[in-house]
Biopython code that builds the backbone (N, CA, C, O; Angstrom):
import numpy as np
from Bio.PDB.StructureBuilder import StructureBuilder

atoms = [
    (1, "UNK", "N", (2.901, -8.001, 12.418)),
    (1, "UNK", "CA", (3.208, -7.857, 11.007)),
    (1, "UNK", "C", (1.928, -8.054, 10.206)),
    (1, "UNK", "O", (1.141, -8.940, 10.539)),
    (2, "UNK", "N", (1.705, -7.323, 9.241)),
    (2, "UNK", "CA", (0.642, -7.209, 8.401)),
    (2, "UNK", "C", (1.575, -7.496, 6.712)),
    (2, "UNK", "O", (2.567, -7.038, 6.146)),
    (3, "UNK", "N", (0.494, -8.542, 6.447)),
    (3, "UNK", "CA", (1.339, -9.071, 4.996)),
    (3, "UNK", "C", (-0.219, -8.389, 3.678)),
    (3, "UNK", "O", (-1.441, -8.406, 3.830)),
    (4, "UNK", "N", (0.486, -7.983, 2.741)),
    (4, "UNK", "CA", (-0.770, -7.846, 1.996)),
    (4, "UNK", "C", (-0.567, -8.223, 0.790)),
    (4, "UNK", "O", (0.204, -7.338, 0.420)),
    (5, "UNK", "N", (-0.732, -9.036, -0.263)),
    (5, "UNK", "CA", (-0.835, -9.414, -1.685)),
    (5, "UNK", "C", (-2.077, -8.974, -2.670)),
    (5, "UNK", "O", (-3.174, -9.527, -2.745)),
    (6, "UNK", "N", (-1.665, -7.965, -3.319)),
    (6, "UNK", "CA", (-2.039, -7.422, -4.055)),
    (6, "UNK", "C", (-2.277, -7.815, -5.933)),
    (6, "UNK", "O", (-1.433, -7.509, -6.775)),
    (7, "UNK", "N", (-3.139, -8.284, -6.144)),
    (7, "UNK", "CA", (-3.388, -8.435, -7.659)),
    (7, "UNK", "C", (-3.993, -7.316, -8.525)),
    (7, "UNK", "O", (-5.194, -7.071, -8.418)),
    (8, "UNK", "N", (-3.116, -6.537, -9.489)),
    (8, "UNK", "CA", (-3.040, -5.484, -9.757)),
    (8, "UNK", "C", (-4.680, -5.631, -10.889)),
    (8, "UNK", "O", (-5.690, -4.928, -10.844)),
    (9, "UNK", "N", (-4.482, -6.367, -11.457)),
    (9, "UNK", "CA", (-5.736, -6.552, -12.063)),
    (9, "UNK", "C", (-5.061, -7.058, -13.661)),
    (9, "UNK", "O", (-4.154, -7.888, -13.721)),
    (10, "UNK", "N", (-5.627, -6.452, -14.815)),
    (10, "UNK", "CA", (-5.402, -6.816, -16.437)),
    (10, "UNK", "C", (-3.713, -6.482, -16.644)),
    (10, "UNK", "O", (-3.107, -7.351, -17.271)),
    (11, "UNK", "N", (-3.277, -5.838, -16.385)),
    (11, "UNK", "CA", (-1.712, -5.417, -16.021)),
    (11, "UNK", "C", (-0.946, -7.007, -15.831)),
    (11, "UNK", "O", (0.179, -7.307, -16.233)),
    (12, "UNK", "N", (-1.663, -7.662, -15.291)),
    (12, "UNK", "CA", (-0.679, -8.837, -14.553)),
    (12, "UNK", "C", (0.261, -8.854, -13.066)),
    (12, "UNK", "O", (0.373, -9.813, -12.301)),
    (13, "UNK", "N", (0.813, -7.649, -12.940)),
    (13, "UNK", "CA", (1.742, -7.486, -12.201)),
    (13, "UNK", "C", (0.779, -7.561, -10.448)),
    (13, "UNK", "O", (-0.274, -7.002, -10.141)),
    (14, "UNK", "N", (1.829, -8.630, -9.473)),
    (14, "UNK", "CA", (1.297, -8.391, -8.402)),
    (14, "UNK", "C", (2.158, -7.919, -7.381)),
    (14, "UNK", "O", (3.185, -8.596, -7.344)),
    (15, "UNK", "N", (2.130, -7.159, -6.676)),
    (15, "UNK", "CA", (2.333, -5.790, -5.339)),
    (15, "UNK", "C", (2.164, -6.822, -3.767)),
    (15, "UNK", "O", (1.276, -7.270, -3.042)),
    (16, "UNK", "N", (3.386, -6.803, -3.856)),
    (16, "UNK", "CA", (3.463, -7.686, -2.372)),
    (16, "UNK", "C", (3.863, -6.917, -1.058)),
    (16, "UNK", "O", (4.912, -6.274, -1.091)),
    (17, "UNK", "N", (3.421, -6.924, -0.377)),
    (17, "UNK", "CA", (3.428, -5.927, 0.994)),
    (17, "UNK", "C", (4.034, -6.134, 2.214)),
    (17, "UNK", "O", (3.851, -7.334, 2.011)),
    (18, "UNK", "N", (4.604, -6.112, 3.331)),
    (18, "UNK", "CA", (5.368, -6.716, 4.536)),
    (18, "UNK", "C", (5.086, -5.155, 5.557)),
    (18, "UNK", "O", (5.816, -4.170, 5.444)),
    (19, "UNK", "N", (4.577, -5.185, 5.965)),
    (19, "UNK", "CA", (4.245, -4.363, 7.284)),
    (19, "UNK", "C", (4.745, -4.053, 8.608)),
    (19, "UNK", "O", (3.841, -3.794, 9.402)),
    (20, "UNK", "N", (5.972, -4.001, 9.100)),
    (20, "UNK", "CA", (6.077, -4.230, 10.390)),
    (20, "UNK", "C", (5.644, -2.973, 11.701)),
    (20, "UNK", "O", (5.683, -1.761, 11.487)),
    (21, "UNK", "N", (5.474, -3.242, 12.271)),
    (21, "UNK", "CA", (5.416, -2.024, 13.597)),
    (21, "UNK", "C", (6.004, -2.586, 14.906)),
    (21, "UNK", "O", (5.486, -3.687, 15.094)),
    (22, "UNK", "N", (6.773, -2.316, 15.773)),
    (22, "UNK", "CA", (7.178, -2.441, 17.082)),
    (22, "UNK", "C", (6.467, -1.682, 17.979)),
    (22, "UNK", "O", (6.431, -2.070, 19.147)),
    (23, "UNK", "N", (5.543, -0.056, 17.467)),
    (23, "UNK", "CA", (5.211, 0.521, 18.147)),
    (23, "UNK", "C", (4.122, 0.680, 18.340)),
    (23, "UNK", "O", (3.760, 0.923, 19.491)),
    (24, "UNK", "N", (3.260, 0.609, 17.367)),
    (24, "UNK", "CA", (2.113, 0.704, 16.569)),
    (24, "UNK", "C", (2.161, 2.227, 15.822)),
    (24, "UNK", "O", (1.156, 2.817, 15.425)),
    (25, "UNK", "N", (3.492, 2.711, 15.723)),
    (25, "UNK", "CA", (3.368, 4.326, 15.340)),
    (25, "UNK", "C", (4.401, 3.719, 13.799)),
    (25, "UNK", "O", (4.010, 3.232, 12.738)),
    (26, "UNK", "N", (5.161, 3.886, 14.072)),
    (26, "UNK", "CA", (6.158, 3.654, 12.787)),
    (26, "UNK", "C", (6.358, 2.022, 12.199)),
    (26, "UNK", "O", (6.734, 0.925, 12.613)),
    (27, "UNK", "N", (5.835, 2.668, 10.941)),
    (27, "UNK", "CA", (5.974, 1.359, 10.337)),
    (27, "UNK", "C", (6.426, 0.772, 8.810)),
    (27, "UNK", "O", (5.951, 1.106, 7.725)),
    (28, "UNK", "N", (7.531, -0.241, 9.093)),
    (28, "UNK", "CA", (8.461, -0.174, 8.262)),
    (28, "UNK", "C", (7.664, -1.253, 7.193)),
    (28, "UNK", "O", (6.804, -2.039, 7.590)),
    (29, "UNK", "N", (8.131, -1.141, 5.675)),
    (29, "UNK", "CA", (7.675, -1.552, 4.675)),
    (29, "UNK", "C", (8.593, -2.016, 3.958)),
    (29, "UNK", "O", (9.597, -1.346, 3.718)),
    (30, "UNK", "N", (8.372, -3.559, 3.366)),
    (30, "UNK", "CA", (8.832, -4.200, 2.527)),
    (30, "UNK", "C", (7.915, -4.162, 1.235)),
    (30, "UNK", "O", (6.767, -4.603, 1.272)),
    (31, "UNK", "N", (8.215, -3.870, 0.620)),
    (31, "UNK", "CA", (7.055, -4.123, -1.125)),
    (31, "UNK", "C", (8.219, -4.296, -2.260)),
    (31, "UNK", "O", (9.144, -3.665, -2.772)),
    (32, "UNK", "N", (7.591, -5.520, -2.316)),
    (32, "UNK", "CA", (8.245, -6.267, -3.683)),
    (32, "UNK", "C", (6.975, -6.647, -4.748)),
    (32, "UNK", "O", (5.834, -7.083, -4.599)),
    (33, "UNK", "N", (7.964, -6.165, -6.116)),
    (33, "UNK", "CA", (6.577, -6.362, -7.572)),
    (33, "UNK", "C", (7.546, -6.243, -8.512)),
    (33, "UNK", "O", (8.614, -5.649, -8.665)),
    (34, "UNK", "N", (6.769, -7.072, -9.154)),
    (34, "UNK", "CA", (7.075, -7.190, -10.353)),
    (34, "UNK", "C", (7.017, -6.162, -11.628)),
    (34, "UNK", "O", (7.544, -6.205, -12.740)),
    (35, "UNK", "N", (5.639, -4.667, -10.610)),
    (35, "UNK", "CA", (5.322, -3.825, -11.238)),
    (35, "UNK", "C", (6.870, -2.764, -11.551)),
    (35, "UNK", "O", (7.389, -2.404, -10.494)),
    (36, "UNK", "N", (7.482, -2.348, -12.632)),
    (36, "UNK", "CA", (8.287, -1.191, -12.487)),
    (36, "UNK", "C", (7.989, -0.142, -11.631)),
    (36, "UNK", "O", (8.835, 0.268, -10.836)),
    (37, "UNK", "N", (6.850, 0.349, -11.708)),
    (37, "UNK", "CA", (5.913, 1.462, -10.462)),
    (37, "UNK", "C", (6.626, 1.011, -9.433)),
    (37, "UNK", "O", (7.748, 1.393, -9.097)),
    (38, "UNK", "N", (5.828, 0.028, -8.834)),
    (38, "UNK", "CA", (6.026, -0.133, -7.604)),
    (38, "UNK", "C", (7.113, -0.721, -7.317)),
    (38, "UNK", "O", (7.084, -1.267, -6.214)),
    (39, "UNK", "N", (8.286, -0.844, -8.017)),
    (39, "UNK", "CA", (9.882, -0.925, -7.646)),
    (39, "UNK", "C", (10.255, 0.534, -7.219)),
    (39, "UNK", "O", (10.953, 0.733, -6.224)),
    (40, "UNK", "N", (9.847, 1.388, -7.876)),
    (40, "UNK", "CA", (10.087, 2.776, -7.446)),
    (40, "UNK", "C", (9.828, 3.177, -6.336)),
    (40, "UNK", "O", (10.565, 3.722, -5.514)),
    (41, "UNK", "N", (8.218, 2.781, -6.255)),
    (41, "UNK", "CA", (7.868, 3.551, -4.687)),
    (41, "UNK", "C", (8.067, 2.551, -3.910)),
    (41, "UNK", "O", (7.592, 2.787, -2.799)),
    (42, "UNK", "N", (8.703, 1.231, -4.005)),
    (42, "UNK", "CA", (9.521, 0.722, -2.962)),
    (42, "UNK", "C", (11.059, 1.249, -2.304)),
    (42, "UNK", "O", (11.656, 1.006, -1.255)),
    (43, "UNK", "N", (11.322, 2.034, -3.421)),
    (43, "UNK", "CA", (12.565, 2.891, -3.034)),
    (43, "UNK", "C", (12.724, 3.578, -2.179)),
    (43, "UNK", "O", (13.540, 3.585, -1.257)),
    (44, "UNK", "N", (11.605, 4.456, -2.564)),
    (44, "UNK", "CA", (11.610, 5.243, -1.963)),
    (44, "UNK", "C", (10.460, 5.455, -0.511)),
    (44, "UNK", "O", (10.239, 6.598, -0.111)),
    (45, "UNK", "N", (9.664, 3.988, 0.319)),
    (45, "UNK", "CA", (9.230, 3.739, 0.940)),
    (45, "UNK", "C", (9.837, 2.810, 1.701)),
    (45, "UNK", "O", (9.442, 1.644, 1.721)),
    (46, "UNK", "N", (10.597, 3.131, 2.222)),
    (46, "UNK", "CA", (10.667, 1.960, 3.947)),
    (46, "UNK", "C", (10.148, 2.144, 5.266)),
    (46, "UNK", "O", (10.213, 1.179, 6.027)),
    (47, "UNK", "N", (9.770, 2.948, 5.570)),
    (47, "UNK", "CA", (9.008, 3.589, 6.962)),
    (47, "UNK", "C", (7.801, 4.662, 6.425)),
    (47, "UNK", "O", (7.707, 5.503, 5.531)),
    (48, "UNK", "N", (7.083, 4.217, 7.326)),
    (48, "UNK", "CA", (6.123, 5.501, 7.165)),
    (48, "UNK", "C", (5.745, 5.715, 8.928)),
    (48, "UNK", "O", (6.191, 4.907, 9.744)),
    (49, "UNK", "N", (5.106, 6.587, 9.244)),
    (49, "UNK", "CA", (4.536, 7.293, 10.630)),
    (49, "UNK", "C", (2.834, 6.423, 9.771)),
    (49, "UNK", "O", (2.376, 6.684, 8.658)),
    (50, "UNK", "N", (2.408, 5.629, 10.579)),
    (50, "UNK", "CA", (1.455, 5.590, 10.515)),
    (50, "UNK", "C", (-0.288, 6.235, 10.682)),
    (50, "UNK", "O", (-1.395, 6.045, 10.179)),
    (51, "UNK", "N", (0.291, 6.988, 11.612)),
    (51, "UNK", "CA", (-0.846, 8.084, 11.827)),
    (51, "UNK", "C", (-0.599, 9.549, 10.514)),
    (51, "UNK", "O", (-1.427, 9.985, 9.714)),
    (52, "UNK", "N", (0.244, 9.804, 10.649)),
    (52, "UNK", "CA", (0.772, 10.465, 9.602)),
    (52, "UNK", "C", (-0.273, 10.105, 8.026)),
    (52, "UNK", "O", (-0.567, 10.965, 7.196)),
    (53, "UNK", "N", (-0.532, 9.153, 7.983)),
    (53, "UNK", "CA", (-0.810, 8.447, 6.792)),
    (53, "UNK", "C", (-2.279, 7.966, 6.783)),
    (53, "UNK", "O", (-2.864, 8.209, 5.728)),
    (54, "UNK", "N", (-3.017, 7.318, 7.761)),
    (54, "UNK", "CA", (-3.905, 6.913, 8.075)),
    (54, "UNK", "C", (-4.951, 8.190, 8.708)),
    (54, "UNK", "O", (-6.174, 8.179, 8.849)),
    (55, "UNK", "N", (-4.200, 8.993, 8.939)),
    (55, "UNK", "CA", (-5.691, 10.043, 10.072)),
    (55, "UNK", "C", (-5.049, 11.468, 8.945)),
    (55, "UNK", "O", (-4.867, 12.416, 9.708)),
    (56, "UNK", "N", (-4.707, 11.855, 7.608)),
    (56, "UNK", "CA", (-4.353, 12.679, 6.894)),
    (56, "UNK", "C", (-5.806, 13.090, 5.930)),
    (56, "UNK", "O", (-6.825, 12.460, 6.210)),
    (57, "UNK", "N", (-5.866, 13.962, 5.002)),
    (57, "UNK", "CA", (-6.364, 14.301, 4.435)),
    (57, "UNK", "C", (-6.119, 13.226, 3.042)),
    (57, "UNK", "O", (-4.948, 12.920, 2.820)),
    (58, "UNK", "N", (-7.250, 12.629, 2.068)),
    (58, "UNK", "CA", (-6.919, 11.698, 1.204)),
    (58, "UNK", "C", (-5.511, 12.382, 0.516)),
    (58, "UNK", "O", (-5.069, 13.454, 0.931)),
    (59, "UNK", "N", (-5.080, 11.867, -0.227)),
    (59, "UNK", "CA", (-4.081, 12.095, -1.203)),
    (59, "UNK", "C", (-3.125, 13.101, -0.707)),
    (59, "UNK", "O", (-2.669, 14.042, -1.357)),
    (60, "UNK", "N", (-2.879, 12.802, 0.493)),
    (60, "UNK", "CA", (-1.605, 13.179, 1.278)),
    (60, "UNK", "C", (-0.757, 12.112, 1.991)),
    (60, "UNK", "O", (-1.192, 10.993, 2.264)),
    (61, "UNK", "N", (0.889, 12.680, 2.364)),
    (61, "UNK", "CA", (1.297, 11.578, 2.934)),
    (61, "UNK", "C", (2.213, 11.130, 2.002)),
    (61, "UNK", "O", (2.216, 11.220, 0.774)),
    (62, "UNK", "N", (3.303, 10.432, 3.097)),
    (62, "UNK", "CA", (3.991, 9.926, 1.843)),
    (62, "UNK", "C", (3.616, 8.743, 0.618)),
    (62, "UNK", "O", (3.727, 8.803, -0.606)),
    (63, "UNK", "N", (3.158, 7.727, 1.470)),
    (63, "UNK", "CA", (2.392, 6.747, 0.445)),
    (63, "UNK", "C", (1.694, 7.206, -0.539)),
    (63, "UNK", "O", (1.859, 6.451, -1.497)),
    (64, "UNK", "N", (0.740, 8.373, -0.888)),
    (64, "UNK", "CA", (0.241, 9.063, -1.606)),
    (64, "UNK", "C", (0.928, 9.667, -2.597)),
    (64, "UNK", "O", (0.446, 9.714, -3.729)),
    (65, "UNK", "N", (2.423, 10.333, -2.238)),
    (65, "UNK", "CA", (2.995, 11.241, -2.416)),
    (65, "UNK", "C", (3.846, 10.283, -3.281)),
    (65, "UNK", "O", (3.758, 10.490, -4.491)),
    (66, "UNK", "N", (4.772, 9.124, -2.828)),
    (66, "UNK", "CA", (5.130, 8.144, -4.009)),
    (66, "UNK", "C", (4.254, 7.591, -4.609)),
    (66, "UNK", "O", (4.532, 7.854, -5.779)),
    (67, "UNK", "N", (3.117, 6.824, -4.613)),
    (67, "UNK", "CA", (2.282, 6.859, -5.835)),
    (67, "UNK", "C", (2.146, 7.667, -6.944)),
    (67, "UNK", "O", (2.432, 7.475, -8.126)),
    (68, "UNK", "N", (1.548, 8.819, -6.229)),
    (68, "UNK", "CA", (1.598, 9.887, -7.200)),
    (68, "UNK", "C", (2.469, 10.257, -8.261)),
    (68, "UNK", "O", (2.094, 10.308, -9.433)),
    (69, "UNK", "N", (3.701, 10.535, -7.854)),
    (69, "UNK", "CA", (4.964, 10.443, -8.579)),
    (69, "UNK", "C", (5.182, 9.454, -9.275)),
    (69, "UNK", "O", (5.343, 9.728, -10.464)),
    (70, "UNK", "N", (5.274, 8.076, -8.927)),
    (70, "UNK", "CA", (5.489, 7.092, -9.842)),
    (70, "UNK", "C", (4.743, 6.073, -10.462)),
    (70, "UNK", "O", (5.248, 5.112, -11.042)),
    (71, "UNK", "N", (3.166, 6.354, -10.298)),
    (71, "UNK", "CA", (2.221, 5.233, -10.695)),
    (71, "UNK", "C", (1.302, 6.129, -11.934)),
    (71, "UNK", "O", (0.579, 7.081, -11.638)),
    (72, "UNK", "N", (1.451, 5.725, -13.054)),
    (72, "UNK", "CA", (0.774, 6.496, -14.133)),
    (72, "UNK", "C", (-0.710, 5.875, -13.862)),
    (72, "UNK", "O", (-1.551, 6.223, -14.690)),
    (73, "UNK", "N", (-1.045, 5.217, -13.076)),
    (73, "UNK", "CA", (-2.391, 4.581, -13.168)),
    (73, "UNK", "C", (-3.480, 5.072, -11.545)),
    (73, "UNK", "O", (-3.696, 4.616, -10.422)),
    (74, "UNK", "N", (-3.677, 5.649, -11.956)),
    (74, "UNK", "CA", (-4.735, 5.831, -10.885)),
    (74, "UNK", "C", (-5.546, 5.336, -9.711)),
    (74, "UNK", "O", (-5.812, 5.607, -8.540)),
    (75, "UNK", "N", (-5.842, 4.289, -10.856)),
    (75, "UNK", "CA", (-7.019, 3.230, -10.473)),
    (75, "UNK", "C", (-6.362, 2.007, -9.540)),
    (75, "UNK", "O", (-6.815, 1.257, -8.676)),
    (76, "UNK", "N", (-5.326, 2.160, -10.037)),
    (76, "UNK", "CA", (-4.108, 0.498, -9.423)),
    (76, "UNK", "C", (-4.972, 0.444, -7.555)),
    (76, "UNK", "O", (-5.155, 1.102, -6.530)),
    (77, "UNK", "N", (-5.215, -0.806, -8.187)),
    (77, "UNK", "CA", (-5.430, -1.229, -6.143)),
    (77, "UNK", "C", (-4.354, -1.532, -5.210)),
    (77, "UNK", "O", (-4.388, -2.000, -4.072)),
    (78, "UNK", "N", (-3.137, -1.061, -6.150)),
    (78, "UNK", "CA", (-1.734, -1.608, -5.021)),
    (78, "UNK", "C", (-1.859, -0.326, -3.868)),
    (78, "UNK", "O", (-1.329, -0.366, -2.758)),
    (79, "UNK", "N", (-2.489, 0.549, -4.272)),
    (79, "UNK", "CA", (-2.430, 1.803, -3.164)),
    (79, "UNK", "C", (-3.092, 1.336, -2.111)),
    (79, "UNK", "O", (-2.450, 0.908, -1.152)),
    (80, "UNK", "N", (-4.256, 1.336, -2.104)),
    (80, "UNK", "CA", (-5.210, 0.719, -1.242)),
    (80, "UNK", "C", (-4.305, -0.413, -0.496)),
    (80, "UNK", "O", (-3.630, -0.220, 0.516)),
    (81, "UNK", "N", (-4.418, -1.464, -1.115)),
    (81, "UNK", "CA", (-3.442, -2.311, -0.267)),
    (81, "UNK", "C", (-2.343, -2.047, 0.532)),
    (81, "UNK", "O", (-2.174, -2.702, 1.561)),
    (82, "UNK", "N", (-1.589, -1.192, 0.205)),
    (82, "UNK", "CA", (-0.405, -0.570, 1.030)),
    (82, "UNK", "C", (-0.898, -0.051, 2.111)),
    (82, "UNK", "O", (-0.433, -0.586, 3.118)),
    (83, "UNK", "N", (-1.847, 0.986, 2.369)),
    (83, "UNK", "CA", (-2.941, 1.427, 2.870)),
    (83, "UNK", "C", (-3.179, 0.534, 4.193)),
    (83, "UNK", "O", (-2.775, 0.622, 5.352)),
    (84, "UNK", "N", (-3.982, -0.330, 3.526)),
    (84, "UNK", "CA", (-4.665, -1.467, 4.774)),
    (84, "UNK", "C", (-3.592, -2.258, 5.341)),
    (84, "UNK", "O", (-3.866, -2.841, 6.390)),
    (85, "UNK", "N", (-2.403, -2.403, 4.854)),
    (85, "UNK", "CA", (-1.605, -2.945, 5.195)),
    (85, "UNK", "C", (-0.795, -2.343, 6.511)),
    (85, "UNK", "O", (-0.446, -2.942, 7.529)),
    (86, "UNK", "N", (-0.656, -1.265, 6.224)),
    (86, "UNK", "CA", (-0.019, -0.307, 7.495)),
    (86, "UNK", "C", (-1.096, -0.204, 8.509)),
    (86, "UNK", "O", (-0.919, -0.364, 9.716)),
    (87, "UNK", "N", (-2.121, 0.047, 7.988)),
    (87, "UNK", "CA", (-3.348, 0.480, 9.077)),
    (87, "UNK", "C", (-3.615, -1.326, 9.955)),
    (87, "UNK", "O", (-4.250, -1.335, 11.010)),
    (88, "UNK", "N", (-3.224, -2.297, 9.542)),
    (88, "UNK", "CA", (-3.156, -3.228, 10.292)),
    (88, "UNK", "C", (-2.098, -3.609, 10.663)),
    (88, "UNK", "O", (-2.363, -4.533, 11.432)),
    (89, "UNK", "N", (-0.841, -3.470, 10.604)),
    (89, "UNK", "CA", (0.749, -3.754, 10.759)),
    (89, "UNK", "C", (0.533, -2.489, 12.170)),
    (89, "UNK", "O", (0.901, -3.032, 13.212)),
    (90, "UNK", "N", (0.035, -0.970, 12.434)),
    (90, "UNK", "CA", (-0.021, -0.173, 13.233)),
    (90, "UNK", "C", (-1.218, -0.440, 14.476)),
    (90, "UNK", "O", (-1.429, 0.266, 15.463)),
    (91, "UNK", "N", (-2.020, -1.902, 13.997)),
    (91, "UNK", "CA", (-2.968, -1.505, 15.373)),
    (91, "UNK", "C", (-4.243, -0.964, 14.929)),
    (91, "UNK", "O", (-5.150, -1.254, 15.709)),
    (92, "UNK", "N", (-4.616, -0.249, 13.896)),
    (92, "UNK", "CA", (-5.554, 1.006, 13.340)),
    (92, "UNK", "C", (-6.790, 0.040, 12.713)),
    (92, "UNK", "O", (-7.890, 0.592, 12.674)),
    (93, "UNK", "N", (-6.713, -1.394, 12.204)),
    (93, "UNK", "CA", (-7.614, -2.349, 11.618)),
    (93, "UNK", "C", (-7.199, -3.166, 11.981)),
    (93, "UNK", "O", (-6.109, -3.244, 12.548)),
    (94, "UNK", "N", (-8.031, -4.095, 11.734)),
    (94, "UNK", "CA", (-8.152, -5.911, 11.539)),
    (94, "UNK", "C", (-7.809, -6.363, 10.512)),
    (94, "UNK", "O", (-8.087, -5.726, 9.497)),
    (95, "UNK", "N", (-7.266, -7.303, 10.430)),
    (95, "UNK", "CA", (-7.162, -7.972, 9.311)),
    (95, "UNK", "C", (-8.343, -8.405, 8.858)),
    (95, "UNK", "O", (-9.170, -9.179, 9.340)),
    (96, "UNK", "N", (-8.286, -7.522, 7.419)),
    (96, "UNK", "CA", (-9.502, -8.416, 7.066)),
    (96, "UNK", "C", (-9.755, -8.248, 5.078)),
    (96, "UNK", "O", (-9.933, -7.199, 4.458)),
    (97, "UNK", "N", (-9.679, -9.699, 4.505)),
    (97, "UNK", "CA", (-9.954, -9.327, 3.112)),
    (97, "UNK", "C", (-10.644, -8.218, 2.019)),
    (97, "UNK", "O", (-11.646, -8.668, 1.463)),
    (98, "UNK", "N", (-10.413, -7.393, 1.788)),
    (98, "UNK", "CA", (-11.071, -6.627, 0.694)),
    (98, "UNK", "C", (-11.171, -7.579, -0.862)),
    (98, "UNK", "O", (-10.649, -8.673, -1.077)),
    (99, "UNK", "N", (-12.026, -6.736, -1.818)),
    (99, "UNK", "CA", (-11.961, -7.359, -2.911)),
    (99, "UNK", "C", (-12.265, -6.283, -4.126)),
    (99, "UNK", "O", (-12.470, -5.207, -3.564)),
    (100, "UNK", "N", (-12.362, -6.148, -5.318)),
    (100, "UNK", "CA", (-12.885, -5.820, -6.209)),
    (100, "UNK", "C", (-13.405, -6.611, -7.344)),
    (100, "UNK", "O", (-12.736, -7.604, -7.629)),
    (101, "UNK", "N", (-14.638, -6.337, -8.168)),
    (101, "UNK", "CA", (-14.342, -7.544, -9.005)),
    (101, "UNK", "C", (-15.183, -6.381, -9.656)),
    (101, "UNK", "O", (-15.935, -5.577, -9.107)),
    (102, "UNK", "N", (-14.811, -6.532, -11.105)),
    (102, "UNK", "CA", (-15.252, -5.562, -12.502)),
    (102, "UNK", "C", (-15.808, -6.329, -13.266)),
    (102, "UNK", "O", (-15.436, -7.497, -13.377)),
    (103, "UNK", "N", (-17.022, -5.717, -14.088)),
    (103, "UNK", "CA", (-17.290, -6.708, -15.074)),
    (103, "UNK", "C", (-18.035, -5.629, -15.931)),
    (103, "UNK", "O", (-18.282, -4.444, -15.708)),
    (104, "UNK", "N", (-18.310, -6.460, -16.996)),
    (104, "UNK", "CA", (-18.702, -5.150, -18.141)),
    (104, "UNK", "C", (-19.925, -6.198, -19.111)),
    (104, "UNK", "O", (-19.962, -7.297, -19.665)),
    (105, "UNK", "N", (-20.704, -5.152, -18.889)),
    (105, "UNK", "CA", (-22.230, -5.876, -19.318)),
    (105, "UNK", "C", (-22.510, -5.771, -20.888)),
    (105, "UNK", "O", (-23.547, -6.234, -21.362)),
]
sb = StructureBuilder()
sb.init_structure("model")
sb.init_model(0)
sb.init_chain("A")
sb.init_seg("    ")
for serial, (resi, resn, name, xyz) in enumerate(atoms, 1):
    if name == "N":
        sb.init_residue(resn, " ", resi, " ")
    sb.init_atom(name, np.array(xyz, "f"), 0.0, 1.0, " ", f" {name:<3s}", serial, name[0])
structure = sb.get_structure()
């Protein structure tokens, strides 16, 4: 299981992740937020094919494909996180922290 917590950034809202795989191929998704967005594409995300998703062309796939549809924000790092989350819940990475940090000079 791959867990990922996501801090959306100035928004407030944080994107919580649950990963599972039995196979390392299919892998089922829990995401709970506080974000309205990402109540949506929790709807409509409980499984994904991990290779499907991970070895695709960018901005394909279903994870892509509900974002797209329901995240007016582009930039949101909950994608990414969903992302690394499967790719380590499947076997495909390590666990391992990412970060961003913005600042304006």
């Amino acid at each position: 299981m791959a867990t990922g917590v996501i801090k959306a950034g100035a928004c407030g809202f944080t994107i919580n992740v649950k990963a599972t795989s039995g196979d390392n191929h299919k892998v089922k998704l829990e995401i709970t937020s506080d974000c309205p967005n990402y109540q949506k594409i929790a709807a409509e995300l409980d499984e994904v094919d991990a290779f499907q998703e991970i070895f695709q062309k960018l901005h394909t796939g279903k994870v892509y494909e509900a974002f797209a549809k329901h995240s007016p924000h582009p930039s949101c790092p909950g994608l990414s996180g969903m992302m690394k989350s499967v790719e380590v819940a499947a076997g495909l990475a390590l666990p391992q922290n990412a970060s961003i940090t913005v600042t304006k000079e």
